[in-house]
N, C-alpha and C positions, 0 to 999 in steps of 0.2 A: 504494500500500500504506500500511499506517497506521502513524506512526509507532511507535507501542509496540507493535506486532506483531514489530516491525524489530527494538525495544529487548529485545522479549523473546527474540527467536530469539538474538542477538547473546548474551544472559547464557547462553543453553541452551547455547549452542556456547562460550562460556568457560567455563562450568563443566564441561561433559564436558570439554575442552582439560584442565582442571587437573584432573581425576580422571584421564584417563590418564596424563597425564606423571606424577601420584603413584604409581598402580599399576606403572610401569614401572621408576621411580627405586625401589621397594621390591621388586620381581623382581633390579634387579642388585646392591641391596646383601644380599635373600636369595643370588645366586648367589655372589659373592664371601664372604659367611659360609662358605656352603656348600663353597668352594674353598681354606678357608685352614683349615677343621676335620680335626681328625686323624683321624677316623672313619673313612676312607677307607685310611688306610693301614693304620688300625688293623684292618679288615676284610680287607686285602689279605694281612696277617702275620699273622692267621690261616688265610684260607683254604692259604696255603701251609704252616704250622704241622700243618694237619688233613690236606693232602695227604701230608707227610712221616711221618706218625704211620699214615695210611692203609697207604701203600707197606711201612712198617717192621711192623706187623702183620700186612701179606699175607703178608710175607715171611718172618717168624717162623711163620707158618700152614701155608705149602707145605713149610717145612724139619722143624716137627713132622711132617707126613705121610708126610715123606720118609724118613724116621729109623723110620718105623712099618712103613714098608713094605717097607722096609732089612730091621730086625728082624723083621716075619713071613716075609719069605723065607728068611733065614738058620735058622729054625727048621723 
């Protein structure tokens, strides 16, 4: 085989080498960003914020009705 064939593959396979190890080192410092942001919790205390506001409006809902239906039979 000739050597600058050799010389060539050798640079092709180091440089992909060091493009993945970059793309991989910037996946875990994306995921670690992504694991120490509050956005997460911040989503978390909302969605529980919007279940309890949920619940407390059903609950206001079914007690108006109840109070209507109270009062039409009473009449």
């Amino acid at each position: 085989m000739n050597v600058a064939k050799i010389h060539d593959g050798l640079h092709i396979k180091t440089f992909w080498e060091k493009k993945i190890n970059s793309g991989s080192q910037h996946a875990e410092s994306e995921e670690k960003r992504k694991n120490t942001s509050a956005l997460e919790k911040l989503r978390d205390e909302w969605t529980i914020r919007l279940d309890h506001r949920t619940k407390h409006l059903k609950k206001l809902n079914d007690d108006v009705r109840k109070v209507k239906v109270e009062s039409a039979d009473q009449t």
